[in-house]
C-alpha positions in Angstrom: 39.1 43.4 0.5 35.5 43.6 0.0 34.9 43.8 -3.8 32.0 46.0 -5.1 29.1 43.7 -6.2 26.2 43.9 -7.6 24.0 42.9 -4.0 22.7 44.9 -1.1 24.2 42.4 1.3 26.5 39.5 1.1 27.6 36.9 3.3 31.5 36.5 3.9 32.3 33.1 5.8 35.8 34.2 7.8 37.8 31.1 8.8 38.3 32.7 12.0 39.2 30.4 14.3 39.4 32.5 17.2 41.5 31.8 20.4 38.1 32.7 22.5 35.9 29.7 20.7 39.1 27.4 21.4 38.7 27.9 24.8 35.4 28.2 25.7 34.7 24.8 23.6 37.6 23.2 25.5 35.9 24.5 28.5 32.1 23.2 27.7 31.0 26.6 28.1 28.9 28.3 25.3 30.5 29.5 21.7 29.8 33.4 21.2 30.8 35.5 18.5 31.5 39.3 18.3 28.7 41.4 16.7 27.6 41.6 13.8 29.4 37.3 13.2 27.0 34.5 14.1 28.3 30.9 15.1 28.6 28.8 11.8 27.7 25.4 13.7 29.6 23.5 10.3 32.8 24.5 11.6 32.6 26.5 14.9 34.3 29.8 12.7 32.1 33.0 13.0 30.2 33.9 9.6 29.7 37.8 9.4 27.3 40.0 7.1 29.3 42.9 5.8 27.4 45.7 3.6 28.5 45.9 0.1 29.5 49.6 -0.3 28.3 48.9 -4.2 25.0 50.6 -5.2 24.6 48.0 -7.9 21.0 46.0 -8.0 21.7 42.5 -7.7 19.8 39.5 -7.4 20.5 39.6 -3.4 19.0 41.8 -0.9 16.4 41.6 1.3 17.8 43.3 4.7 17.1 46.9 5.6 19.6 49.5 3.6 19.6 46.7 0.2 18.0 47.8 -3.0 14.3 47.8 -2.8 12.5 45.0 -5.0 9.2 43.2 -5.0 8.6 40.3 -3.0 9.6 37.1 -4.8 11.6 38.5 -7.5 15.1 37.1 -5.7 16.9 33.9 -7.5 14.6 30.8 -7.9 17.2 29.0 -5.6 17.6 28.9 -1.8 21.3 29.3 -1.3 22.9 28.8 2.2 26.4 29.3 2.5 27.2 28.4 6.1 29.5 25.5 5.1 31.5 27.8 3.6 30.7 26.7 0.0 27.0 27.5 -1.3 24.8 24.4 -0.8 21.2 24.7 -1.9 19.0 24.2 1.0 15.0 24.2 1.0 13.2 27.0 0.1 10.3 26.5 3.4 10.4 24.2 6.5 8.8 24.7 9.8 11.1 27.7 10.3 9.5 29.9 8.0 10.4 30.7 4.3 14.8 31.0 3.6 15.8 34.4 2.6 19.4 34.2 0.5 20.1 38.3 2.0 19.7 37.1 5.9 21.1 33.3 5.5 18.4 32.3 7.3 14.8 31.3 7.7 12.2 33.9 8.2 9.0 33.9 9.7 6.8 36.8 11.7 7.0 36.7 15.3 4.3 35.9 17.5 3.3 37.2 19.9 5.0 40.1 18.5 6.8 41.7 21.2 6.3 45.0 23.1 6.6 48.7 21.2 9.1 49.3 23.7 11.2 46.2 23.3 14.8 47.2 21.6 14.6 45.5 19.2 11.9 47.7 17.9 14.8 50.0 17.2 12.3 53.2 17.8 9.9 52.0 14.7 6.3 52.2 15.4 5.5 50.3 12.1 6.8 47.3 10.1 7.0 44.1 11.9 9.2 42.2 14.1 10.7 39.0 12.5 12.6 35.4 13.6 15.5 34.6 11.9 16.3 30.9 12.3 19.9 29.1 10.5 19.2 25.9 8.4 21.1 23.9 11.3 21.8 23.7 15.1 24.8 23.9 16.7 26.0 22.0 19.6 24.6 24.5 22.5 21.3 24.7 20.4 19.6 26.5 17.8 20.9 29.8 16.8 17.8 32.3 16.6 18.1 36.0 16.4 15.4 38.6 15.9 15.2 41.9 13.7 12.4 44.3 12.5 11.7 44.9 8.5 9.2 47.6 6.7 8.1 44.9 4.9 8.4 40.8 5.1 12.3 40.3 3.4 12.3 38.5 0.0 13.1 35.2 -1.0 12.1 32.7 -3.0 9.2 31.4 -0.8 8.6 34.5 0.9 4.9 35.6 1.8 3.5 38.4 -0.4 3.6 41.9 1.6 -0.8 42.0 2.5 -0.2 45.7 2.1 0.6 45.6 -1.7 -1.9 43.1 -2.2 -4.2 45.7 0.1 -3.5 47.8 -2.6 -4.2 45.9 -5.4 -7.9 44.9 -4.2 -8.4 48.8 -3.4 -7.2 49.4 -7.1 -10.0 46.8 -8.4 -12.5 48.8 -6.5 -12.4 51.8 -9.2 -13.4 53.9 -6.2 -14.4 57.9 -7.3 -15.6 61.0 -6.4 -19.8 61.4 -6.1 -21.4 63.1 -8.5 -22.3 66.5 -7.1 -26.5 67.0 -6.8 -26.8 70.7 -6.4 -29.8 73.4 -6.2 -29.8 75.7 -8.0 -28.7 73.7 -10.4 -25.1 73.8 -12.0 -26.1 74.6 -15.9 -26.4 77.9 -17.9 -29.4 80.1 -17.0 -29.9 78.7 -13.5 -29.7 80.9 -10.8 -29.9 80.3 -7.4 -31.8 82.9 -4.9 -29.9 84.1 -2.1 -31.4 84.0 1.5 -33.1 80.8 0.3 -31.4 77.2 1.4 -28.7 75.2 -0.8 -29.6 71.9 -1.0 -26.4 69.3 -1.8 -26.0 65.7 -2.4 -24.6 62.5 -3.7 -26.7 62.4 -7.1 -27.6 58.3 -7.9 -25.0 57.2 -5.5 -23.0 53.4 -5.7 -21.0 51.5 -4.1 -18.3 53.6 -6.0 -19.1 56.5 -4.7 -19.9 55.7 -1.1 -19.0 52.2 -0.5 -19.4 49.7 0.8 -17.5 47.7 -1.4 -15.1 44.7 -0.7 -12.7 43.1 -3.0 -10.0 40.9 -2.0 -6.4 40.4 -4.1 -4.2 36.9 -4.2 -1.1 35.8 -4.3 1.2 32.9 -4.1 -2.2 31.1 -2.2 -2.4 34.1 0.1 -5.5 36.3 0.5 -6.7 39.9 1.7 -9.7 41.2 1.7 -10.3 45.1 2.1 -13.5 46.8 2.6 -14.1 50.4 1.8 -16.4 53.0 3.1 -17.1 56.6 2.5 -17.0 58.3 6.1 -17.9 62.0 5.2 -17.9 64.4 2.3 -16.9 68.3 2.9 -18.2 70.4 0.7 -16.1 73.3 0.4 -19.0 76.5 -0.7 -16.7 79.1 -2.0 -18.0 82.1 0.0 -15.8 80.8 3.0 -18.2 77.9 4.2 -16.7 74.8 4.8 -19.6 71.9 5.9 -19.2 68.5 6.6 -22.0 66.0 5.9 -22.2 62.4 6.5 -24.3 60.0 4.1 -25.7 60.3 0.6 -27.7 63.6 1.8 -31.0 64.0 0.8 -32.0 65.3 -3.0 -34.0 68.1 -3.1 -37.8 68.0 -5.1 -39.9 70.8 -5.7 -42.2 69.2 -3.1 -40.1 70.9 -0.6 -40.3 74.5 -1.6 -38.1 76.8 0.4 -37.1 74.4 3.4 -33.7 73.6 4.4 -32.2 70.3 3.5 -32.3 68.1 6.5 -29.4 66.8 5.9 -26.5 68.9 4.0 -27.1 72.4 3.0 -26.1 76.0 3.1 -27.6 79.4 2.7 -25.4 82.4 0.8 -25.9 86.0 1.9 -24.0 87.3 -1.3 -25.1 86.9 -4.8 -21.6 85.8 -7.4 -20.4 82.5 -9.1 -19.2 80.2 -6.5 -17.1 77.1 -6.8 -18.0 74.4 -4.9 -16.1 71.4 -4.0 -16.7 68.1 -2.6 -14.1 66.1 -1.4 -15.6 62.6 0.1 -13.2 60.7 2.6 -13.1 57.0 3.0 -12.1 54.3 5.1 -10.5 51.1 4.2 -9.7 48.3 6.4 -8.3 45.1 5.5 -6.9 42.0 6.8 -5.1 39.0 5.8 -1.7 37.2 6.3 -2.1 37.4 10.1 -2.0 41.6 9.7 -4.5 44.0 9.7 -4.6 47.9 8.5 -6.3 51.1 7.3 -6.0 52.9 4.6 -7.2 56.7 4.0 -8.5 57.7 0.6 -10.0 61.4 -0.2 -11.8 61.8 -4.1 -12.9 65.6 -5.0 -15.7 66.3 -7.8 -16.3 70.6 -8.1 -18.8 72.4 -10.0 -19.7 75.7 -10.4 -23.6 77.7 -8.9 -24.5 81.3 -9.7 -26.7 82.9 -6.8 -28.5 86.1 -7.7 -31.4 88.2 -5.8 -34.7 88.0 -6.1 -36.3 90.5 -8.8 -39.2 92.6 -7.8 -41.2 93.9 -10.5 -43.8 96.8 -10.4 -46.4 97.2 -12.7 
């Protein structure tokens, strides 16, 4: 009986010497094993991964449904145990890098294989991987295939490019722009309604509005992202939503009472209005043979008072 250990997944070598494998080695045809066993090549019994029931966090893991932990932070040692006892194997060969969860080496697959291949099983993300023993057996190598949100750990394993995506986004110190407003958000300034509402990006940056690239490393791996403002919706507060692409254009008395070419508005209703920006970026990035986007949104507000125009008799 299955004890309940500390690991996510464990790998119980079963001396099962089954009547089937007799025969069909006596017969010279292939060696098979009932799912979920593999062939041990070491001594022709079938090697099966069970599922601890445990919760516990070991130092194990790696396949889908173990405890989630970074990449790398599995034992220092590469540990097969396909001749029966654990033998210590290396850690990378042309196979890919050895995962102690899957007994196996691991490596992407490439060309990776159509969306509506099975083994897939319905994901549209993550990536398909090859999971290759240490040794061959007699009919030939034993190679089987699964998909995984994220590469499997292991001592060797390649860094995840999305958490390293990450990390070069979080270098960027990316923010919301500074709001560039007229009238002008301060005490005593009041705006005139009927005439245009100029708004912009005041003394924009890379920041701001990007571009910016930065790139993150790890274990002699690289990805470089690259982020770019796409639009900023400003958000008026009498019910006006507009979108404007770019820094806009800052207004200068020069222009009197024309609209902004760029981004503006007009209010029909005098009040305090609250008006929000909310700029929305774009970053791509690329490294460790993937590619992907990421969507950021930052949000600056500020407050306008619009009034009407006073006419005076004398």
């Amino acid at each position: 009986m299955l004890t309940r250990r500390a690991v996510a997944l464990v790998i119980c070598a079963l001396t099962m010497a089954l009547v089937t494998q007799a025969s069909a080695a006596a017969a010279g045809g292939p060696v098979t094993c009932p799912p979920p066993s593999v062939l041990n090549p070491y001594d022709g019994t079938c090697q099966i991964i069970v599922t601890d029931p445990g919760g516990g966090g070991g130092t194990g893991g790696g396949g889908p449904g173990g405890p989630t932990k970074p990449v790398g932070t599995t034992p220092a040692k590469c540990v097969s145990r396909w001749s029966g006892a654990p033998t210590e194997v290396r850690c990378t060969s042309a196979s890919g890098y050895w995962s102690n969860g899957r007994q196996c080496y691991v490596r992407e697959m490439k060309p990776q294989p159509a969306k509506t291949d099975p083994v897939w099983g319905g994901h549209a993300d993550g990536t398909v991987y090859v999971c290759e023993p240490p040794v061959a057996s007699a009919g030939g190598q034993i190679v089987t295939y699964f998909w995984a949100a994220a590469p499997p750990p292991g001592p060797a394993a390649l860094p995840d490019p999305r958490v390293l995506a990450s990390r070069a986004v979080a270098s960027m110190r990316l923010h919301a722009i500074a709001i560039g407003i007229v009238p002008e958000p301060r005490p005593g300034s009041v705006g005139i309604i009927g005439l245009p509402t100029w708004m912009w990006a005041d003394t924009p940056n890379a920041q701001s509005l990007g571009p910016l690239t930065r790139t993150a490393t790890a274990g002699g791996f690289t990805v470089t992202a690259t982020a770019k403002a796409d639009r900023t919706v400003w958000t008026m507060g009498d019910g006006a939503t507009l979108t404007c692409r770019g820094p806009g254009t800052p207004y200068a008395d020069t222009y009197g009472r024309q609209p902004s070419p760029t981004c503006g508005h007009t209010y029909t209703k005098q009040g305090t209005y609250a008006v929000r920006a909310t700029t929305y970026w774009v970053v791509t990035w690329s490294g460790i043979g993937q590619t992907g986007t990421i969507p950021l949104a930052f949000t600056a507000t500020t407050t306008i008072t619009m009034g009407e125009a006073q006419v005076l008799n004398s």
